[in-house]
C-alpha positions in Angstrom: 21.0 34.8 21.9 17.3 36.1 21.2 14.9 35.5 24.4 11.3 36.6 25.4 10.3 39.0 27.9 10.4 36.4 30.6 14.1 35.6 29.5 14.2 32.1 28.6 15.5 31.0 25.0 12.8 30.5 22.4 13.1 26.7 22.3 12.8 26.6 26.2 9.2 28.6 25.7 8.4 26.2 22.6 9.1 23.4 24.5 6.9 24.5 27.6 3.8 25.3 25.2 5.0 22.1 23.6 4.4 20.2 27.3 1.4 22.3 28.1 -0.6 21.0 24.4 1.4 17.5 25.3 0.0 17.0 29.2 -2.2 14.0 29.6 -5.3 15.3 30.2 -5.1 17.5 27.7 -3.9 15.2 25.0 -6.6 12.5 26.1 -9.5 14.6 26.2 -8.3 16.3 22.7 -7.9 12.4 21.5 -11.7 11.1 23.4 -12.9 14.4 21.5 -12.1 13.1 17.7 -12.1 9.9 18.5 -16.1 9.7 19.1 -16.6 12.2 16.4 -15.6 10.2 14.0 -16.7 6.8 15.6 -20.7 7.7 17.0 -23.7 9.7 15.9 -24.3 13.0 17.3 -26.5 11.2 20.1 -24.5 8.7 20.9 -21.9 10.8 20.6 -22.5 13.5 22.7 -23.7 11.1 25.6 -20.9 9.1 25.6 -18.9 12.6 25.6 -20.5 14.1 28.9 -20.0 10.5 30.9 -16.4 10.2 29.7 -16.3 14.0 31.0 -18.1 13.3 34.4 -16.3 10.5 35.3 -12.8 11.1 33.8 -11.6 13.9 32.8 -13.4 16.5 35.4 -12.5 14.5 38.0 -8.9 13.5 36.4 -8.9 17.8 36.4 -9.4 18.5 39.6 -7.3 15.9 41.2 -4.3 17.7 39.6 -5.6 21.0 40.3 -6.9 20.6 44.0 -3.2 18.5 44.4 -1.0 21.5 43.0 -3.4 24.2 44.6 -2.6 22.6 48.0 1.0 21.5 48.0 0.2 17.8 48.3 2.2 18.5 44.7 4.5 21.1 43.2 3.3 21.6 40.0 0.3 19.8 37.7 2.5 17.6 36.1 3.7 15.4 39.3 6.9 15.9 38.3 8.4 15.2 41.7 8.9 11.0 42.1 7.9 10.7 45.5 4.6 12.8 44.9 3.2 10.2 42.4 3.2 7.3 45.3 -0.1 9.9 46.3 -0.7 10.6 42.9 -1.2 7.3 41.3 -4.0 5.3 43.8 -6.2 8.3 43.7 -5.9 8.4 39.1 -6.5 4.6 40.0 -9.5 4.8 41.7 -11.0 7.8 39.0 -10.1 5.6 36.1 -11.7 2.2 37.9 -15.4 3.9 38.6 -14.8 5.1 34.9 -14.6 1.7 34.3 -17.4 0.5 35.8 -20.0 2.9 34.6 -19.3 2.6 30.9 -20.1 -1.1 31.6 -23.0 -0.4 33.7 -24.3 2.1 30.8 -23.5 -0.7 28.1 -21.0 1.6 26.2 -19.4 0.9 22.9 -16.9 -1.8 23.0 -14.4 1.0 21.7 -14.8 3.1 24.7 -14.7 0.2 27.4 -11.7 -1.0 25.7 -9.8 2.4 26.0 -11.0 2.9 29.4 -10.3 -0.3 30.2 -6.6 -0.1 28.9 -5.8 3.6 30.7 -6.9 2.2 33.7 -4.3 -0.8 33.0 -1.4 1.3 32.1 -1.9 3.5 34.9 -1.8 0.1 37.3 1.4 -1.1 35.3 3.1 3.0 35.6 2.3 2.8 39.6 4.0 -0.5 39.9 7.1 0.8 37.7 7.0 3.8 40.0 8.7 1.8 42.4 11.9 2.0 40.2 11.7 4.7 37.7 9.6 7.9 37.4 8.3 6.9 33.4 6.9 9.9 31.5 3.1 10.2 31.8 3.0 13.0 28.5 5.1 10.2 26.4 3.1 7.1 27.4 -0.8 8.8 26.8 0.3 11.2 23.9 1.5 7.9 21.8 -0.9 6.0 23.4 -3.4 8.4 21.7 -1.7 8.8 18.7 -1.9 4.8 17.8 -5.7 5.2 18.9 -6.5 8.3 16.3 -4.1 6.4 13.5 -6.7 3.0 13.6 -9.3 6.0 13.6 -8.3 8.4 11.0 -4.9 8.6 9.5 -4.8 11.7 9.0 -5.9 12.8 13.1 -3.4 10.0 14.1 -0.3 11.2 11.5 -0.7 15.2 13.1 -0.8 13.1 16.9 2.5 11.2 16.0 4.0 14.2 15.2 3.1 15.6 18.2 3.4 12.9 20.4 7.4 13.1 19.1 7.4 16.6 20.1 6.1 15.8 23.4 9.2 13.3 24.0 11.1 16.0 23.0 10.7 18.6 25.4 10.0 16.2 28.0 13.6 15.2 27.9 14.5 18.9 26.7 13.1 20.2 30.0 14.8 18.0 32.2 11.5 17.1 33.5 12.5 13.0 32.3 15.7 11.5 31.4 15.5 9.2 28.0 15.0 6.3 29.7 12.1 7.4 31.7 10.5 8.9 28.4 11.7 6.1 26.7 9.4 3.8 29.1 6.6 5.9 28.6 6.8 5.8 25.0 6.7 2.0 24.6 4.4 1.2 27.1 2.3 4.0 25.1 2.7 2.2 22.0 1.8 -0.9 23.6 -1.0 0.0 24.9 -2.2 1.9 22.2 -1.7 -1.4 20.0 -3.7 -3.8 22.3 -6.6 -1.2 22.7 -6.7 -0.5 18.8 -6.7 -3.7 17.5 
């Protein structure tokens, strides 16, 4: 059986790097980033960009970073159930001022409606924390791959594909069982649904 030099099998690398391109904040800043390409004018644009940046994902970054960096969680994913119970009130409160300056600053209706819905699912994933650990990668990479569909087929066709990836290795990796990813995926869908039409 072929490994690399760490000694893990190829899929098990794939799957990581799979995860990695597949996290969250990752996949939402990716999806944010063509999204208001395709949708604003380069001045627009770009300042609807740098507050999304400021007030979500920098913030969003460093939550996960400081978190993992001091133990209050073992790894940048919150993979561990009982972590997210800390996790979820501060994402909460980061997506809620979010919220509230896009509507102070009069942003597109496109952009309060996606902020408005990721603060919603992240309400409804806390609650359902209570019972089952759902899969934050499934829920926001199909939740951003319904988004860049109503956007650009072609952007939203290359997410779907990697959003099912994503479910993939999140269930490959043991980091989710399929009815946490499962979860995740249709509240994903869901949401995506409400927020793109």
């Amino acid at each position: 059986m072929n490994r690399d030099k760490t000694g893990l099998k190829p899929t098990v690398v794939f799957a990581r790097w799979i995860s990695w391109i597949g996290h969250p904040l990752v996949f939402i800043t990716l999806s944010i980033g063509v999204t208001v390409a395709l949708r604003l004018a380069n001045r627009a644009g770009l300042a609807l960009l740098l507050t999304l940046f400021a007030t979500v994902i920098l913030p969003m970054a460093l939550l996960l970073f400081r978190g993992f960096q001091s133990g209050r969680w073992s790894d940048p994913d919150v993979s561990v159930h009982a972590e997210r119970i800390r996790f979820y009130p501060r994402a909460i409160f980061i997506s809620a001022v979010a919220v509230i300056v896009l509507l102070l600053l009069q942003a597109p209706a496109f952009a309060l409606r996606g902020a408005t819905m990721t603060l919603f699912l992240l309400i409804v994933a806390a609650l359902l924390n209570f019972r089952i650990k759902l899969s934050l990668h499934a829920l926001f990479a199909f939740y951003s791959a319904i988004i860049l569909f109503v956007v650009n087929p072609i952007a939203g066709a290359v997410a779907f594909a990697l959003a099912l990836l994503v479910f993939w290795s999140r269930v490959y990796l043991k980091r989710h069982d399929l009815s946490e990813t499962l979860v995740g995926t249709l509240l994903g869908l869901l949401g995506g649904l409400v927020t793109a039409w």
